[in-house]
C-alpha positions as CSV (number, residue, x, y, z in Angstrom):
1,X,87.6,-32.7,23.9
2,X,90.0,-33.0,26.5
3,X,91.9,-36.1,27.4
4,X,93.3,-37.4,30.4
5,X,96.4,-39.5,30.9
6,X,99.2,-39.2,33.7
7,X,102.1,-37.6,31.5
8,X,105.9,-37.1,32.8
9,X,106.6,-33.8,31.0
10,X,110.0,-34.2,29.3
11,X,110.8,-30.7,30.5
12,X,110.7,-31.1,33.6
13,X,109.9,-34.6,34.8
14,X,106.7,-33.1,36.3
15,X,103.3,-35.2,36.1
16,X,101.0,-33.7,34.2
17,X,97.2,-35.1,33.9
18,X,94.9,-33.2,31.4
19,X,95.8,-32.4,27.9
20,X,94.3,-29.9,25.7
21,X,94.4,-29.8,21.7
22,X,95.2,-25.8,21.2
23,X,96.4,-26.2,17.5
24,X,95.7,-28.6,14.3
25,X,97.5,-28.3,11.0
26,X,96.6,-29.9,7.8
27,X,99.3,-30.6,5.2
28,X,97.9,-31.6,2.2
29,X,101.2,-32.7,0.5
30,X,102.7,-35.0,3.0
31,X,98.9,-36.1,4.4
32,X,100.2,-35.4,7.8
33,X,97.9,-33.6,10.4
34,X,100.0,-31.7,13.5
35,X,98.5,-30.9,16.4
36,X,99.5,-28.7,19.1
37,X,98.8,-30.1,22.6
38,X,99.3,-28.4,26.2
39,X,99.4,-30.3,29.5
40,X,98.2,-29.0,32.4
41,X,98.8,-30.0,36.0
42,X,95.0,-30.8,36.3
43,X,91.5,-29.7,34.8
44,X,91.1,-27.5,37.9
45,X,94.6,-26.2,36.8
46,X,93.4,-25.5,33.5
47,X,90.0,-23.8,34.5
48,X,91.9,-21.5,36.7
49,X,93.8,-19.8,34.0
50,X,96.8,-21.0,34.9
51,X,99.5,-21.6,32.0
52,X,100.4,-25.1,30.7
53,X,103.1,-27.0,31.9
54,X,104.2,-28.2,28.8
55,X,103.5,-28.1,25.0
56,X,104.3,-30.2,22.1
57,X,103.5,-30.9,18.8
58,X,102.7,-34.0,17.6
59,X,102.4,-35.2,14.0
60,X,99.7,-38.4,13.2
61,X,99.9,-39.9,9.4
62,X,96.5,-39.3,7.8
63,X,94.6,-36.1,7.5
64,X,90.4,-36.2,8.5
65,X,87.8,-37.3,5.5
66,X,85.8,-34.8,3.9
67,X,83.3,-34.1,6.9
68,X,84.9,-34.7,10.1
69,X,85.9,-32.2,12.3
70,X,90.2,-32.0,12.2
71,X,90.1,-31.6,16.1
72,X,87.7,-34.8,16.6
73,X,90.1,-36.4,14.4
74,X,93.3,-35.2,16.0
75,X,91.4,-36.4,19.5
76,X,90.6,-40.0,18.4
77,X,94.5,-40.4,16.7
78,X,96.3,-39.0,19.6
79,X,94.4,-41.5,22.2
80,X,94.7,-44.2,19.8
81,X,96.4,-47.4,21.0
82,X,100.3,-48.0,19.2
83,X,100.1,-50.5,16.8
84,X,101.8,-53.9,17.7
85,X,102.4,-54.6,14.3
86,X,105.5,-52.4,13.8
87,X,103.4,-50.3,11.3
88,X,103.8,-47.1,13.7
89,X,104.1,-43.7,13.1
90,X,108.2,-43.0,13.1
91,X,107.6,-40.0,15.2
92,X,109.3,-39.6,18.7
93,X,106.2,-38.4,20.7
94,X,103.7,-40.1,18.3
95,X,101.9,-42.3,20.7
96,X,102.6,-40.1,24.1
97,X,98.5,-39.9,25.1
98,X,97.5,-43.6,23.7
99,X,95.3,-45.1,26.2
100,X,94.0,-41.9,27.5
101,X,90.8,-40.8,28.3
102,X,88.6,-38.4,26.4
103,X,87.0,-36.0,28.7
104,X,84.6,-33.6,28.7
């Protein structure tokens, strides 16, 4: 699904508000699942065809348990909240879309 979240592409500076996973790999070695997201200026945006405003990838430790769906997974980790332990994922963009909404 979708997930919304007012986003400041680093491109650009440009506000960006819906967020689409296009992409999810799976590396079995380093347990590392990467997935490919594109920000659009809006979900009307996005329905009209027009091209994202910005893409990144974005790596999350852990890959899905046997059974769930790697793009329900990718969802869940990418909105999940940054840990406040200081346990967090070392990567730059990690936590860009924690807090945001999951949308249909």
């Amino acid at each position: 699904m979708p997930f919304q979240k007012n986003y400041a592409t680093p491109a650009t500076g440009a506000e960006a508000t819906y967020h689409v996973v296009t992409g999810i790999t799976l590396d079995y070695v380093m347990t590392i699942t990467t997935a490919t997201v594109s920000s659009y200026l809006s979900k009307d945006a996005k329905d009209a065809g027009k091209f994202a405003m910005y893409a990144q990838q974005i790596q999350v430790s852990g890959l899905p348990d046997k059974g769930v769906d790697a793009l329900d997974f990718a969802e869940t980790s990418l909105v999940a909240a940054a840990p406040t332990d200081g346990n967090g994922f070392a990567s730059l963009n990690r936590y860009a879309f924690a807090g945001a909404e999951i949308v249909e």
